[in-house]
N, C-alpha and C positions, 0 to 999 in steps of 0.2 A: 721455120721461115726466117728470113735476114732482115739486118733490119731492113736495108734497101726494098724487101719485099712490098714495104709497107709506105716508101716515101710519095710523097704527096695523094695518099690512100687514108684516107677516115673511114672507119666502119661505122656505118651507121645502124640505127632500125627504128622500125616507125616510120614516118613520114606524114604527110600532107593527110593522106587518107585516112590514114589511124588517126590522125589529128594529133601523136605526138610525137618528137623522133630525139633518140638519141645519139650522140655525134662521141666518136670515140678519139679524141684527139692526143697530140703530143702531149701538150699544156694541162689535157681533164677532159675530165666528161662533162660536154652540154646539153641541155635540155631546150627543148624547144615545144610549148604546149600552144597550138595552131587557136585562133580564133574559135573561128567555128564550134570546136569541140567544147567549148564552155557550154554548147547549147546539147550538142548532138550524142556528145559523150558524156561520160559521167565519170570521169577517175578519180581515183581516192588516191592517197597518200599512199595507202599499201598498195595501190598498184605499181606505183614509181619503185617502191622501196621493193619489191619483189623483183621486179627486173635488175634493175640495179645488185641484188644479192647475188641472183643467179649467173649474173656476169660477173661477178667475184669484184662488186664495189661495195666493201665496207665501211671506210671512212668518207663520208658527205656533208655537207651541210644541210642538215633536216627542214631548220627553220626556212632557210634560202629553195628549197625543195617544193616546200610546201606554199610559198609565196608565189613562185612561178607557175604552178600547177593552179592556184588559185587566179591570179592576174590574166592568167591566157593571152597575152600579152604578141604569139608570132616570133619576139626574138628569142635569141638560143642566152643560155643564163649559164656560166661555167659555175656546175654543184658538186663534183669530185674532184681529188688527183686523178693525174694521168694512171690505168691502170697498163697491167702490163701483159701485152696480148698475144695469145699462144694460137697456135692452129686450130686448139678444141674451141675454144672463143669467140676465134673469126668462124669456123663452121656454124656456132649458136647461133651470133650474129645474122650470118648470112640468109642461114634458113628460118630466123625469128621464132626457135623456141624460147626464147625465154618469155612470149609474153604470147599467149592465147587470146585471139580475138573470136573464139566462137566463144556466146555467150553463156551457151548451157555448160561449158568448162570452165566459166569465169569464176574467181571467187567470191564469194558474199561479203558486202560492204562490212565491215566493225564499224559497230554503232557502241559508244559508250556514252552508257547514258549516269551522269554524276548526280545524287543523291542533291536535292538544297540544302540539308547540312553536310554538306563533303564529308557523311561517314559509310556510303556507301556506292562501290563502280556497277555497274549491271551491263555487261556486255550483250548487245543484239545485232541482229543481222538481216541487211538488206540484200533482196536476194532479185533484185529488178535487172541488175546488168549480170549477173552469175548467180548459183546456187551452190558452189564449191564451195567446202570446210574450209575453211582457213588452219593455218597452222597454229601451235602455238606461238612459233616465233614471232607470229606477226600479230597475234593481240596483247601478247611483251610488248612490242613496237609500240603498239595503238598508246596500251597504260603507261609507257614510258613517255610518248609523245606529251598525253595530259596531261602530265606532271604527275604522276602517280605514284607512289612510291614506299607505301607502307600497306599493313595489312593486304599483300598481295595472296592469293591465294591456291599454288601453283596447284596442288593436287586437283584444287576446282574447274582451275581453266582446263586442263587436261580431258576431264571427267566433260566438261563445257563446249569440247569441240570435238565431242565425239556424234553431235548432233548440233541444225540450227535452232533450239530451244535457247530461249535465255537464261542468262547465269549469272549470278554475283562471284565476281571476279576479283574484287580485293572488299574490305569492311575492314573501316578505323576502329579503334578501340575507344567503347566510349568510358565519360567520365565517371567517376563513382564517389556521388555527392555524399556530405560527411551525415551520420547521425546528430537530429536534434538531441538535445538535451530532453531528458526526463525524472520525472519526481517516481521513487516507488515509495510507493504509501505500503507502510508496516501493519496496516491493520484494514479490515473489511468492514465496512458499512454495510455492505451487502448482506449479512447474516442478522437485523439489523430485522426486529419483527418476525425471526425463526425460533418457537418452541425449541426451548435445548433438548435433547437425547440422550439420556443417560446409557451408559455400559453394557446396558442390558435392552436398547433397546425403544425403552418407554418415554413417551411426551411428557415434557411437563408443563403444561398451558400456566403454571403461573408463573414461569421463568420465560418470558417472552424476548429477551436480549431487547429489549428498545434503545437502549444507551450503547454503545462502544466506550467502555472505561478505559483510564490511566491512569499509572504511576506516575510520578514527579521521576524526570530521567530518564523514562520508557521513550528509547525512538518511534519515533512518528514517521518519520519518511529519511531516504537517502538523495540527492537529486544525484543523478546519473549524468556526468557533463556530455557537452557534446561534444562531435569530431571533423576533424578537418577531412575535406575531401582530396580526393586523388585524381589530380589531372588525365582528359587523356590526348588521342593524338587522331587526327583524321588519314583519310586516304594520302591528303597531300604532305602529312610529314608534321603541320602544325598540332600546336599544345591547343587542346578545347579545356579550357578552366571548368571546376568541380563546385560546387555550392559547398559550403561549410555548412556543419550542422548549426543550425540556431540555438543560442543559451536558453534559460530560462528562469526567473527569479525564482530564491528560496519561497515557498508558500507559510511564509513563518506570521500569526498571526498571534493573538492574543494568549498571554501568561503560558508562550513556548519559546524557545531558545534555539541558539546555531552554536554547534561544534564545530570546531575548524569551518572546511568551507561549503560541504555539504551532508551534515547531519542535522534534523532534526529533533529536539527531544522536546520532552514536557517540562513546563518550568514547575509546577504545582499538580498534584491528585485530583480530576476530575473528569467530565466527557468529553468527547470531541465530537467536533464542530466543524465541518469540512464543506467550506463554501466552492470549493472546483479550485478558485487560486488561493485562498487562505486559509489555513489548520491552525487550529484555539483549541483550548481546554478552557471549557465554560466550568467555576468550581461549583456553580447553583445551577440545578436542575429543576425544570418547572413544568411539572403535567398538566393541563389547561383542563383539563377532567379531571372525574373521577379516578380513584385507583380499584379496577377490578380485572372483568374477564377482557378489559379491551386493553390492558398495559400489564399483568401479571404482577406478580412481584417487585418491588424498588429495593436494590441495594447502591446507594451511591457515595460515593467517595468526597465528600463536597455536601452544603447543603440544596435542600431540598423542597419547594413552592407546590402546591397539588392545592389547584383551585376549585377541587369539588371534594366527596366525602372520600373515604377508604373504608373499601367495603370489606364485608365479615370475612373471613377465611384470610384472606391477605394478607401481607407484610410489607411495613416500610422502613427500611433500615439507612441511616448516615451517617458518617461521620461528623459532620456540620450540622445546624440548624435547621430545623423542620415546622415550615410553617403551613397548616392544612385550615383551608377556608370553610369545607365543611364541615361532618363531621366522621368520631371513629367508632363503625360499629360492627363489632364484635372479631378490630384485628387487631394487630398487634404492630404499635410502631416505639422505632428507639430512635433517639437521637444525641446533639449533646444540648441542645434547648427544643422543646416543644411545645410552639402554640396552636392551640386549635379552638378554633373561632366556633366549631359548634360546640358537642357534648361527645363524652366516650360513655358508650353503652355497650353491653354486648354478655350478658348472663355471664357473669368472671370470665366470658374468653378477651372481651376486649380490653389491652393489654397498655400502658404507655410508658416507656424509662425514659430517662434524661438525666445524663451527667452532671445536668447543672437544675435546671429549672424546669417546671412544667407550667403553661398555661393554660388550662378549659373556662367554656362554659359553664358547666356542669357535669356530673360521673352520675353515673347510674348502673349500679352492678358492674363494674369495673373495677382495673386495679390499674394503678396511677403509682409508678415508683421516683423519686428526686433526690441526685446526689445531695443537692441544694435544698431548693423552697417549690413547693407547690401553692398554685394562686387558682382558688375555684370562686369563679364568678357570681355561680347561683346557690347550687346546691349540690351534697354529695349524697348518695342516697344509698344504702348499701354495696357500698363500694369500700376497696381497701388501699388506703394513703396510705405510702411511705414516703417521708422527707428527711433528709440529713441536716437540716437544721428547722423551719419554719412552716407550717400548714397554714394559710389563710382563707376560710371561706367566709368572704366577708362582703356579699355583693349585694342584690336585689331581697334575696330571700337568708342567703347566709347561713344556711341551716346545713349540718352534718345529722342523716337520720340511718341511723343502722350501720352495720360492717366496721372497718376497723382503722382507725386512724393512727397513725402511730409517725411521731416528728420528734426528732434529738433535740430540738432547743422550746418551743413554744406550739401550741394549734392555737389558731384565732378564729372563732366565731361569732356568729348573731347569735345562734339559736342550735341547741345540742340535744339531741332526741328527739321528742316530740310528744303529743299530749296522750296519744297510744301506748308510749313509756315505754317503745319499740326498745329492744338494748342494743345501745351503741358503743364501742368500746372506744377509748381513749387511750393513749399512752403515750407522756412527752418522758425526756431527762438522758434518753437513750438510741443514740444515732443506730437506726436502722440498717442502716449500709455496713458499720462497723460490727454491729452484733452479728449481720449477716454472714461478711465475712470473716468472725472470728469462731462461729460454728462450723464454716466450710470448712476451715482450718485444723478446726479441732476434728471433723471426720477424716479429713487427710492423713490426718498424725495416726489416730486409732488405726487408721485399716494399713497403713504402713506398718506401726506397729505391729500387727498380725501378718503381715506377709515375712516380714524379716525374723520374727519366731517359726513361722514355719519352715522357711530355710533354714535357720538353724537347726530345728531339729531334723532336719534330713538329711543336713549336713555331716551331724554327729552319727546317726545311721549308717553314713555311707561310712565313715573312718573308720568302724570296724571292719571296713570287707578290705583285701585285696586286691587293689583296681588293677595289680600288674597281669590279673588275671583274667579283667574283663576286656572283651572286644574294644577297638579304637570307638568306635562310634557311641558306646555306654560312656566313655573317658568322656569324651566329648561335653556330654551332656553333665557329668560333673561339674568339669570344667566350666560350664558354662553358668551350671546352680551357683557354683563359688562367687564367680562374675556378679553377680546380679546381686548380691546381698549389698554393695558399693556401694551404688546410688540412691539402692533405697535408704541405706544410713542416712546419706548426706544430707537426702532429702528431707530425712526425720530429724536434722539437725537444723535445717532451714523453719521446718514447720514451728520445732519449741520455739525458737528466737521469735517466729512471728505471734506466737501464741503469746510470750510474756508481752510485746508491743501493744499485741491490741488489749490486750487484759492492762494494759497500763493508760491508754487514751480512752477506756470504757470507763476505770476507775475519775479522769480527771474530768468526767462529762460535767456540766453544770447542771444547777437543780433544774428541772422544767417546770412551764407553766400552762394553766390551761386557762383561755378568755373567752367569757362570753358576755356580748356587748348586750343580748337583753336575756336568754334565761339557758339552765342546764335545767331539762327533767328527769324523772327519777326514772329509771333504767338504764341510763349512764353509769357506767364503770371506769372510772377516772386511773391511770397507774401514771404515779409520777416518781421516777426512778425506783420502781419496780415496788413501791406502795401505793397498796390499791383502798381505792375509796367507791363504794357501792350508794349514788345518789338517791335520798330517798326522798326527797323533796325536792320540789322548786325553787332552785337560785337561780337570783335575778343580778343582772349588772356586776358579775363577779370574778375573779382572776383566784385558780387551785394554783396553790404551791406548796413545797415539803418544807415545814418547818418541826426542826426539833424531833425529824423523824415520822411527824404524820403531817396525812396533805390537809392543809388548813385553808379559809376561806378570805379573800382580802375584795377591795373593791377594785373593779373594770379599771 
């Protein structure tokens, strides 16, 4: 058709009755959305905008579209360019296919409904003026009108208008807040009151782990920093900010240190001490009881408080000071000083060493060993004292009765034997620790000696054979005899050097002496550096020492 066809001719559609009309003009398309129909009709945007498509208008103005259809207003509102109008067109037109006014053909309203945090669209459908599927195209339309723009999700919408069920139609990406910071603790509390288990299996109830130990240097914990988060992005295109992980301060507490910026170690050997925010190494460890079936054994690095007894079978071992309020009966403690407020009893099992000092109450069948000085308060009663310089039992009662006392520089008492004439043995002039270890020594030397003779002579056995004749794995073993003869040398060369050393601080001992501030009775056996005197009588207020080669008698 020409254009003349068309002069002063608008096609229209719609009108009055539909309540809306579309006007096809030179200048554009106008719209006209009639009063009435704000009440009677119910048009959607995609109703406009389907018509519109289907008469091939593309380019419109949406916003001005949707204002007019909104207002109802009666006048006509120019929303297109002019399009350009064919025969198939004007037929649409004429005969108003492009818009269905029967309702059960109408399409179903697009309802999107936006999440309150804009990270999610959920497309629904009113099905009051149609129940027609909608196309994709047109719930594109819908999300494109909202502003919608990210996290769309075409495969969904697809899958979303194959039915009126609803649907999630786009979803933003959410943020991904950063990790807190964390401490890892290098050691377990938790084990912590667990009987240990040996290899094979078996409990050992007096190894109760009560303590979690350290080394000086041993890490304590790493703290793990934290991380920054990763923003994300909502439906409409905007950034939703990320929380960062929160820090968290070193948990460095008493006598422990920081490496760079998160290592912790031990500054000193002792236990830890793990309050939730602060990690210590306490170097004194303090049982508020007894030591038995309810703490097992104590080995501590550090010293050592136990405000009740330590009972028979046990063990307490420290490196530090050991101070025990009750007392020790029939076990066995070391330390590098020991007081103990009651008595060690315990038929020879109960045990005490101390690298430096010992202090009791009183021994009773006990053995009491002192790099140093031993200090017994009351009495020693069949018991055997070793001191490396001084014995003093010089207390209430002062009395050494029976067993064996034995101190490198002096023993000081009240009273030595007793009127039983029980026999108690004495012996100053010669450090115990030194004689001690100059017999270990000397059995060290001997049975080396006898090892490295027997190598040798097996050695000289094998050099008559031809070994080019034995198997590798006999070589081997030659090989290996040869080896071995080395360090046992070396070792018997270590041993003599120590052998003349202590044979030489044994030779420079001073003379000893023995005090007793009111009497020695006769079944006392006196050795002062290694001459012995058999008392047979009652001295009173008297100091033994070696003169001129015998032990003579001088006053307190």
């Amino acid at each position: 058709m020409g254009e003349e066809g068309f002069e002063n001719f608008y096609p229209t559609m719609g009108g009055p009755e539909a309540g809306y009309q579309f006007e096809f003009r030179d200048d554009g398309v106008y719209l006209t959305i009639y009063p009435n129909a704000a009440d009677s009709l119910l048009f959607e945007l995609s109703d406009m905008r389907q018509i519109l498509k289907e008469c091939g208008v593309v380019d419109y103005d949406v916003a001005l579209l949707s204002r007019t259809l909104r207002e109802a207003s009666g006048e006509s509102q120019r929303v297109a360019d002019p399009v350009e109008m064919t025969e198939e067109l004007l037929d649409k037109i004429r005969s108003g296919e492009a818009v269905n006014t029967n309702q059960d053909e109408a399409y179903a309203r697009i309802i999107v409904d936006i999440s309150r945090d804009k990270m999610k669209a959920t497309i629904k459908y009113d099905t009051k003026m149609g129940s027609r599927l909608p196309t994709f195209d047109m719930v594109m339309e819908e999300l494109v009108e909202k502003g919608i723009r990210h996290g769309i999700d075409e495969d969904e919408i697809k899958r979303g208008i194959e039915s009126l069920a609803p649907f999630i139609a786009a979803q933003g990406t959410p943020p991904v807040n950063g990790e807190n910071a964390y401490i890892d603790r290098k050691f377990d509390l938790g084990v912590k009151g667990r009987p240990v288990i040996d290899e094979y299996d078996r409990v050992d109830y007096k190894n109760l782990n009560l303590f979690v130990l350290v080394k000086a240097n041993d890490t304590l914990a790493i703290r793990i920093p934290q991380t920054k988060g990763t923003p994300g992005k909502n439906i409409f295109g905007d950034s939703v900010p990320a929380q960062n992980g929160r820090p968290i301060p070193m948990p460095d507490g008493k006598n422990t240190k920081i490496l760079g910026e998160h290592q912790l170690i031990a500054a000193i050997n002792g236990q830890i001490v793990d309050t939730g925010t602060k990690i210590s190494i306490d170097p004194r460890l303090v049982i508020k009881g007894a030591v038995g079936v309810g703490t097992g054994d104590i080995d501590f690095d550090g010293s050592v408080q136990i405000n009740g007894d330590v009972k028979q079978g046990f063990v307490v071992k420290a490196t530090g000071d050991i101070e025990i309020k009750g007392s020790v009966n029939g076990a066995e403690v070391t330390g590098r000083n020991v007081v103990v407020s009651g008595g060690v009893t315990g038929a020879k099992r109960g045990k005490v060493k101390a690298e430096y000092d010992v202090r009791a109450a009183f021994a009773e069948n006990a053995i009491i060993e002192a790099g140093r000085d031993i200090y017994i308060a009351d009495v020693s009663l069949h018991s055997t004292l070793r001191a490396g310089k001084k014995i003093n039992v010089e207390g209430k009662h002062g009395q050494i009765t029976g067993g064996l006392t034995v101190s490198g520089e002096e023993v000081n008492a009240k009273v030595i034997g007793n009127q039983a004439y029980v026999i108690t043995r004495v012996s100053v002039g010669v450090d115990p620790n030194l004689q001690k270890e100059y017999h270990e020594v000397c059995k060290s030397y001997k049975e080396g000696k006898k090892r490295l003779l027997h190598i040798t002579q097996t050695l000289n056995t094998l050099s008559k054979i031809d070994i080019s004749q034995l198997p590798q794995e006999r070589v081997d073993q030659i090989n290996a005899i040869t080896r071995s003869q080395f360090p046992i040398a070396g070792q018997l060369k270590r041993d003599e050097q120590k052998i003349l050393e202590l044979e030489a601080k044994l030779a420079e001992m001073k003379n000893g002496k023995v005090k007793a501030d009111d009497v020695i009775y006769p079944g006392a056996r006196i050795s002062i550096n290694a001459v012995v005197k058999n008392v047979q009588e009652e001295y009173h207020h008297c100091t033994m020492s070696l003169q001129e080669g015998e032990v003579s008698l001088g006053q307190y």
